[in-house]
N, C-alpha and C positions, 0 to 999 in steps of 0.2 A: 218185379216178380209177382206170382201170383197166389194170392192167398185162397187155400183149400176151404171147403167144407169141412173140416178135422183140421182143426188149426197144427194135430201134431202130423199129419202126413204130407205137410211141404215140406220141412225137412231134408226129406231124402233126394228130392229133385233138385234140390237146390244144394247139398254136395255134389255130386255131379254135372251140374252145367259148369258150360267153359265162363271163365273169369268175366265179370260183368265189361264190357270194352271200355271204358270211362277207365278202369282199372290197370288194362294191359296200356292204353296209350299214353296211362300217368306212369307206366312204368319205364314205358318205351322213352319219354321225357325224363324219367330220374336218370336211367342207365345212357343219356346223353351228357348227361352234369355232370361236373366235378365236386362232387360228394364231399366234404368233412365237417362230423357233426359236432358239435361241442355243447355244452351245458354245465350249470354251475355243480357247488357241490365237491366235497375232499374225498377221499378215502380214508373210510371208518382204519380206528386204529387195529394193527397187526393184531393176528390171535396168537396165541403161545408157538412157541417154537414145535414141539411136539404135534400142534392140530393138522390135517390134513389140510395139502395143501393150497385146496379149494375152498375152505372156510373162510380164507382170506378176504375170497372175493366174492362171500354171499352179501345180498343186498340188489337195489335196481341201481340200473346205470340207463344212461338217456343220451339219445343223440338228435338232433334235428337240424332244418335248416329248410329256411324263409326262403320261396320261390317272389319274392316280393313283387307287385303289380308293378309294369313301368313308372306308372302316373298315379299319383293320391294327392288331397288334400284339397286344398284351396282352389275353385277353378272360377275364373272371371273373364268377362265376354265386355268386350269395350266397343260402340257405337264410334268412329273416328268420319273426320271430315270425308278421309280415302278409304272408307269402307271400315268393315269390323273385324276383329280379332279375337282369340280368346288366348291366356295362358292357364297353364298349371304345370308345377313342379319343375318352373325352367323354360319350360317348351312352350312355343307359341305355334298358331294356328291362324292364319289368313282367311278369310272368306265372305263370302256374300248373301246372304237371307232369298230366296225364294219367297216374296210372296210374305205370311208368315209363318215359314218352316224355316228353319233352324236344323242347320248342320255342319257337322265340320270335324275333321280326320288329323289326329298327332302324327300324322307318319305312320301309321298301326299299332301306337302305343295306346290307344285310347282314341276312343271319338263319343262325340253326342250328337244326338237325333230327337228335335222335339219343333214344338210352337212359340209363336210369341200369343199371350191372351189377353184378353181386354181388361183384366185385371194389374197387366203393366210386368207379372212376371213371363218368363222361358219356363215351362214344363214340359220334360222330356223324359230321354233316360242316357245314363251313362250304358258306353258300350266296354267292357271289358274285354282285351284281346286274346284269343285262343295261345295256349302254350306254343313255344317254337316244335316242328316239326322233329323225329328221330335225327340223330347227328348234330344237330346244333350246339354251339358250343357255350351257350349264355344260360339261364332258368331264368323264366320271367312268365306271367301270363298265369291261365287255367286251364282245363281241359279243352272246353269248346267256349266259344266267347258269351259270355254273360251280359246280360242286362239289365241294370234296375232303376228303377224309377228317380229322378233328378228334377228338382226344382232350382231354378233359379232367381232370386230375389233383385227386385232393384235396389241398387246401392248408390243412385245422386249420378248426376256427371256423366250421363249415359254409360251406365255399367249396370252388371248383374253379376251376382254372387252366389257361390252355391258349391258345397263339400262334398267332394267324391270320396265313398267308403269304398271299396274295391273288394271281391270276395279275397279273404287269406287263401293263399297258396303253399303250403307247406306241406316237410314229408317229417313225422315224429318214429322213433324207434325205439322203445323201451324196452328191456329187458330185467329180469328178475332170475337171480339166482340162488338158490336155495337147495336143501338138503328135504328129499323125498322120504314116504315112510321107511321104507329099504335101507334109506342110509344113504341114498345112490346122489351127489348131485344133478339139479337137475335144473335148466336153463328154460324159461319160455320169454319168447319175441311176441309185444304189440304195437300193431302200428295203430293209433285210431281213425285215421283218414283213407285206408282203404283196405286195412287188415291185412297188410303182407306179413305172415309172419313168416315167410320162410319152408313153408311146407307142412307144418305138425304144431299143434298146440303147445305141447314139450319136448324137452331132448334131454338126453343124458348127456353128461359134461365129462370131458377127462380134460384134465389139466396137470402136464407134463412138464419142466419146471417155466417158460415165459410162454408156451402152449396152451392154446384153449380149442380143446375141438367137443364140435355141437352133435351130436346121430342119433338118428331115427333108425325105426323100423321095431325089429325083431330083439328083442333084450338079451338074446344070445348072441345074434349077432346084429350086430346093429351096422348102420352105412352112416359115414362120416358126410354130413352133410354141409356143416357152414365149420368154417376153422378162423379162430381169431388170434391175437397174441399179445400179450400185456405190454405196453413202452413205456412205462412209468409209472408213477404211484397214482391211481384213480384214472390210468388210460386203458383203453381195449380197444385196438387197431381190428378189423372184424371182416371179413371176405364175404361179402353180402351178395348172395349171387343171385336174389332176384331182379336187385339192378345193376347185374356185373360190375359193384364197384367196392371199393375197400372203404369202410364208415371207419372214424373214431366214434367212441362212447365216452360218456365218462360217468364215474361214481357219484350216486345223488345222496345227500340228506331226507329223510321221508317229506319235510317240507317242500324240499327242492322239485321233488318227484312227487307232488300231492294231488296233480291229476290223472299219475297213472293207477288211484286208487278210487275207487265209488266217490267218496265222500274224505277230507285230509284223515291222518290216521291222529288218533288222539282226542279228537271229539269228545264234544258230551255227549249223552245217546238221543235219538232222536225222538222227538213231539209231537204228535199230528199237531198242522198249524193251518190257520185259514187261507187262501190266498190273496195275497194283494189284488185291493182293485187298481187299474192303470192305468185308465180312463181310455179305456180302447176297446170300449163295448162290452165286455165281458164285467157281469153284474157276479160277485162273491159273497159266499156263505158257508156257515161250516158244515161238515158232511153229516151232522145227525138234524141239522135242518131239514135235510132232502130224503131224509131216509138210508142214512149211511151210515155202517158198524165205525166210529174214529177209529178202533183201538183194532181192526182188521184191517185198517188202514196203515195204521202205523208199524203193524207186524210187518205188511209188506214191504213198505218204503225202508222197514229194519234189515229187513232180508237180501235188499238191493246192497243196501249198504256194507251189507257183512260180507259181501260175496268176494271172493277170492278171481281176481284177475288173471291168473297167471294157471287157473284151475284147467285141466284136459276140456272141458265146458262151462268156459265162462260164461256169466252172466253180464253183457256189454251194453245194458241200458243207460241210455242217455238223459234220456226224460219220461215222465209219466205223469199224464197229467186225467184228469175225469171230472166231465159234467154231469150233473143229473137236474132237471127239471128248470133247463135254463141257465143254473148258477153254475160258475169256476166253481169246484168244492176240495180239488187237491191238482198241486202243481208243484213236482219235484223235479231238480234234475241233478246229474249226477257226471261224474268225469270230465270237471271244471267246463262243463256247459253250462249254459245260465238263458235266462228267460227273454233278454234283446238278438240272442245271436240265432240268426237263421241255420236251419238241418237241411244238410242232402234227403229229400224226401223218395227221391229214387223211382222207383217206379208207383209209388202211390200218387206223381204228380200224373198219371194217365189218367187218373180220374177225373181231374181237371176238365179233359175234351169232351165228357158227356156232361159238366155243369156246364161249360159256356156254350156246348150245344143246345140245353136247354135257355139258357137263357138269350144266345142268339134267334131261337127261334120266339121266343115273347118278346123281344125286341123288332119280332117284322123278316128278320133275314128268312130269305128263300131258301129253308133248307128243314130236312126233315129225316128221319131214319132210316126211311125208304130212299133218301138222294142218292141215285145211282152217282157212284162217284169220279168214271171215267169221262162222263160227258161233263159234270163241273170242272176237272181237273186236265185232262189229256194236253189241251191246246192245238197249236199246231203241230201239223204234221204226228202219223200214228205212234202207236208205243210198239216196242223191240215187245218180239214173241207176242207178235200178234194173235189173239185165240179171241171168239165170239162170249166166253164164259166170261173174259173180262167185263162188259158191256151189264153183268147184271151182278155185280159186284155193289153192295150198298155201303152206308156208312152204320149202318146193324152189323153187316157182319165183319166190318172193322171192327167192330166195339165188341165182337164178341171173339176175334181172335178166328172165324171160321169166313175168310174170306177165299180160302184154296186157295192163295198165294203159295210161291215157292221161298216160304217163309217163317223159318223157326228157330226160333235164337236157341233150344234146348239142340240143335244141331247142329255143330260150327260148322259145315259141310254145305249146308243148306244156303242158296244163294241171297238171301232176305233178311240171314241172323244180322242181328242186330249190330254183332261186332265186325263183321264182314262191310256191311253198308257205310260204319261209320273210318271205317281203317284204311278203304278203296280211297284214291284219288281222283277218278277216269269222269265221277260225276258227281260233282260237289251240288246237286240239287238232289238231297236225297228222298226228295218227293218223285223226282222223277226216275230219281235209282229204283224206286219202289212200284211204280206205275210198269214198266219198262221186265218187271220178272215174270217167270214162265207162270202158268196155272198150274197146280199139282193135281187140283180136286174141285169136285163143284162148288160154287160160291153156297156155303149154309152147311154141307155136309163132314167136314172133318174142323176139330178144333187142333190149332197150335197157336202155340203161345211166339206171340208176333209184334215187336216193339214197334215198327216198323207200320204199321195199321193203325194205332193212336194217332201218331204222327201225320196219318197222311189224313186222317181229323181235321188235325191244327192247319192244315193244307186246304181242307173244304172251306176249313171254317173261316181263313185267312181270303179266299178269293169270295164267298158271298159275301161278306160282313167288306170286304176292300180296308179290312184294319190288318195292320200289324200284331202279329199272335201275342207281343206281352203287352202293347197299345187293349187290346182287346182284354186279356186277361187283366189288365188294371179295371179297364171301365166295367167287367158283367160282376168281378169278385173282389178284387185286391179293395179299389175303393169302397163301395158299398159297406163292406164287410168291416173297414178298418183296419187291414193289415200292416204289419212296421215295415220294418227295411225286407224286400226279398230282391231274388237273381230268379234269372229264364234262360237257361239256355240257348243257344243260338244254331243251328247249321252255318257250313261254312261258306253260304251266300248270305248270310244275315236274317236271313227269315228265322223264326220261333220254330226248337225241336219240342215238340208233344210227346215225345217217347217215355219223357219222363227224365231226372232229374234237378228239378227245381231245386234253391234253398226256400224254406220260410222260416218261421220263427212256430213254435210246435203251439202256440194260445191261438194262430191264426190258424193251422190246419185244424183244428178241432173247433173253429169256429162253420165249417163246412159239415160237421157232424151235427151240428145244431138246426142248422139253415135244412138241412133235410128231416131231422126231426117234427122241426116246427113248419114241417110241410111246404119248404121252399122259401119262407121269409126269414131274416136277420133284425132283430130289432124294431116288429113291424115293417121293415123296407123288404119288398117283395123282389129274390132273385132269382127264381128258378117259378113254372107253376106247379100247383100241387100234382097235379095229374104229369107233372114229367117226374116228379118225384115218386108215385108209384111206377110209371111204366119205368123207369131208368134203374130201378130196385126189383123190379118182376123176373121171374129167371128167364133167362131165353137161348141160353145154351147148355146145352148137357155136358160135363168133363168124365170122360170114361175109359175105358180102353177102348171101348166101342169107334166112342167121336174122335180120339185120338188115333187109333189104329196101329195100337202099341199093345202088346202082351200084356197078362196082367202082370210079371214080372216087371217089365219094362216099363209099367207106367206108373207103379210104384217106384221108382229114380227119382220123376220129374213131377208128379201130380198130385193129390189128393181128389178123389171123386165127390165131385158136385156139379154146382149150376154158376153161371155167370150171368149178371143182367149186365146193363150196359155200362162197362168198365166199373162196373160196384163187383167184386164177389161175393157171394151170397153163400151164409153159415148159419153156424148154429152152437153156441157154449149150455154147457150143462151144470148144472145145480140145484144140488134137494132134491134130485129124482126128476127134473125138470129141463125142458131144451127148450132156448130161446133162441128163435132167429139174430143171427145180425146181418147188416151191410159191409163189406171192408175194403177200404183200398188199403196194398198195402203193396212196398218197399223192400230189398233185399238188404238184411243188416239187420234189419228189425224198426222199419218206420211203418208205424200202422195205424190207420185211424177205424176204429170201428163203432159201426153203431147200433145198440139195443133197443130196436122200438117199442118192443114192449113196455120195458123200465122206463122210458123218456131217457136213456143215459149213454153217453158217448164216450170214448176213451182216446187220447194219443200217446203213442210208446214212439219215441225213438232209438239208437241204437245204433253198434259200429260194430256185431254179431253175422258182420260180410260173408256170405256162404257158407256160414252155417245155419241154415234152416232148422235142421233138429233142435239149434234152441230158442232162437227168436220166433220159430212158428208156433211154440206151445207158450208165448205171453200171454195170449188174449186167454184164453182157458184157465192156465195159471193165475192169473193175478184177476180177472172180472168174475170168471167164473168159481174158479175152487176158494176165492177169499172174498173178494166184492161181493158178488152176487150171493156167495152160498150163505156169508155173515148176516142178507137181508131177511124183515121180517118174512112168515112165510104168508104166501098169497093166500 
């Protein structure tokens, strides 16, 4: 998604758009499973015979359930007289080395893809398998198949060694029921993994005697929208009809349930504290070293923590971390997330295709801003809707969303949205689903917001460079930089999606607010040039109703008016009477990296705040600006 110039007017574009498609095809996979959730935890004791008969069942109740990876763990590749093998988890795999590539396929449970090097190990990457299709009757897999980086160690006896972590798959459903100011109970659903809750923030509850129904709307008269029904002491059997299917729940203890709260409930209150160093390049100090109020720090990180989940607008931040002047100086996170486990970064991973554009191109690759992109990409034989506009088509106005494709994810209608491309079957290269659409408009002249365009990036970037998009993505940043465990994405030919999605771990995405800071180097190791890091932060698109060619009604829905550089959005926070530029990539849900050049200081928010933009688009303002920034000395 794309972050505004007024961080508070995405928001609105962002209720409004159809459901991110990662979202609908994880749903379209739940409502093929045989759903029942279970979790620990009793039912609190009876209230008085006299209490209403909904008092019974205030408290959270929890249900979930592990789409577990086929294959984890242990995996070991055996050198034999009759060729080689590999197992894991059972399963074995036959095969024969190319040369020194290294490959080899479970059955579509798992495969790996890598080298043999002169140092005697296999480094590669495990490939994780896309979920089964609509109608299947098993859960297993992720959305689109995953990849992450896989070493394999010599173990003696011609073997190699080496532990598959596999991303978690799962769907969690929380609920919290309680007694509103009114008096009225009142029910709210969180999922954390793709925010289904069902339609509405809250619901009013009636509970008729084993009867639990959930309605929205109008408080006169409301519509009965989800209905559940008590089967025992601590059960709630529940008609979930985002995945057409019936969940059990069950009744938690607040420990049991202590990630459906910021921070466990009980606590001491919170410290500001330094951050651990963790020998992963990131140099720490405390925040009145760099010029930072601690104690507006710790208001804030208070504030996260007090916040009420179950609130009409919650506040669903994950992590929040901020560098100033080089140094980690605050890294929290919240909603049993923790500092090794990689975030859905979502659309903030498009940023990505203008770093290793830049850095492909100081590496030598033939490729530039200006690469028109049909004559690198087309191949044989022409593209469907052939028009001449194609032909001057760049990888600028990829990056800027104003290629005049027939392509706009804010329009499910439109043949190029994003969820459209990824839900068809007919062309599983969706490089070439995307080559292959009509022109709407001249290339440079209308902006739409076009996942589809990143992606076909990763496409350019993929045929100059002749690397594989997370092969590449390791060698221009992952390595360099020091990154821990991540996933990429895949198309359902195996090539690298750039649309966005990646997991990382949120100390390595805000190690990329650094590396532009400091003018393109990490550590002294130079990864991007300086001169790509202004052009690639220089505005070069205008977002208006104008460029849009949307009402200003209408473009209040979807947009905030500003400028775009190349896949950076370009803003501005206010404080002390004062506007600073930033840079931002940023993520639906609330994954945002943003960067103040003026301060030397960078920020990462993550967050499970899934379409709702009204509140994860006012983070950066909120918390750098009205507390960070406005608590600093004044200039």
């Amino acid at each position: 998604m794309r972050e505004p110039l007024a961080p508070s007017a995405e928001p609105r574009r962002s209720i409004r758009r159809p459901p991110h498609p990662t979202m609908r095809r994880w749903l379209a996979r739940a409502a093929a499973c045989c759903l029942v959730l279970s979790g620990g935890g009793g039912l609190a004791a009876q209230q008085a015979a006299s209490a209403p008969r909904g008092d019974a069942l205030i408290g959270v109740w929890k249900g979930e359930v592990r789409f577990g990876p086929p294959l984890a763990g242990e995996l070991t590749v055996r050198r034999l007289a009759s060729g080689w093998s590999a197992e894991i988890g059972g399963a074995r795999a036959a095969f024969r080395p190319a040369g020194d590539s290294v490959r080899f396929d479970f059955g579509g449970r798992g495969a790996f893809r890598g080298e043999r090097l002169q140092t005697g190990e296999i480094a590669g990457f495990w490939v994780q398998p896309a979920a089964p299709g609509p109608g299947a009757n098993v859960p297993g897999g992720v959305l689109q198949p995953m990849a992450t980086p896989l070493v394999l160690r010599a173990a003696g006896g011609g073997r190699w060694r080496g532990t598959v972590v596999p991303l978690e798959d799962r769907f969690t459903l929380y609920l919290k029921l309680f007694r509103g100011p009114d008096g009225a109970l009142v029910g709210a659903f969180r999922n954390p993994e793709a925010n289904a809750v069902g339609g509405a923030a809250q619901y009013r509850v009636r509970v008729d005697g084993d009867s639990v129904r959930f309605a929205a709307g109008d408080t006169a008269r409301p519509s009965v929208v989800h209905a559940a029904a008590l089967t025992g002491p601590g059960r709630l059997r529940l008609d979930w009809r985002p995945i057409g299917r019936t969940l059990e729940l069950t009744r938690q203890t607040e420990e049991a349930a202590a990630d459906f709260f910021p921070r466990p409930p009980g606590g001491t209150a919170y410290a500001y504290r330094r951050p651990p160093a963790t020998g992963d390049g990131w140099e720490t100090a405390r925040a009145r070293d760099v010029g930072l109020d601690e104690a507006a720090l710790e208001r804030t990180v208070r504030r996260v923590i007090s916040a009420d989940p179950a609130a009409r607008r919650p506040l669903l931040m994950h992590s929040l971390l901020i560098a100033r002047h080089g140094k980690l100086v605050l890294e929290e996170y919240f909603y049993g997330t923790g500092r090794g486990q990689p975030h859905d970064v979502r659309s903030a991973g498009k940023t990505f295709a203008s770093v290793m554009l830049g850095a492909a191109m100081r590496r030598g690759a033939p490729l530039s801003p200006d690469t028109r992109v049909y004559a690198l990409l087309a191949g044989p034989g022409p593209a469907a809707n052939p028009d001449a506009r194609k032909e001057r088509i760049t990888l600028a106005h990829l990056m800027t969303h104003t290629s005049g494709l027939a392509c706009d994810d804010n329009d499910p209608d439109s043949p190029g949205n994003e969820g459209t491309m990824q839900s068809q079957s007919a062309q599983p290269d969706w490089w070439r689903h995307t080559l292959d659409l009509p022109v709407a408009h001249d290339p440079g002249t209308r902006y739409a917001y076009c996942s589809a365009g990143p992606n076909l990036v990763g496409g350019a970037l993929t045929r100059a460079t002749g690397t594989w998009l997370p092969e590449l993505f390791a060698r221009t940043v992952a390595r360099p930089l020091g990154f821990g465990r991540w996933y990429w994405n895949l198309q359902p030919t195996g090539e690298g999606y750039q649309g966005g999605g990646a997991y990382l771990r949120p100390r390595d995405l805000l190690k990329i607010g650094q590396v532009y800071l400091d003018g393109g180097t990490w550590r002294g190791r130079r990864i991007v040039d300086s001169a790509w890091v202004r052009l690639s932060t220089a505005p070069h698109a205008q977002v208006s109703p104008e460029t849009t060619g949307l009402s200003a009604e209408d473009f209040g829905n979807f947009y905030g008016r500003g400028w775009d550089g190349w896949l950076w959005h370009l803003g501005a926070l206010t404080a002390g009477g004062r506007s600073y530029r930033t840079w931002a990539a940023t993520g639906n849900g609330g994954q945002v990296l943003v960067v103040v050049p003026e301060l030397d200081l960078a920020a990462v928010f993550t967050g499970a705040d899934y379409g709702w933009g009204g509140i994860w688009g006012r983070w950066a303002q909120e918390v750098l600006g009205d507390q960070v920034i406005a608590a600093m000395p004044r200039r």
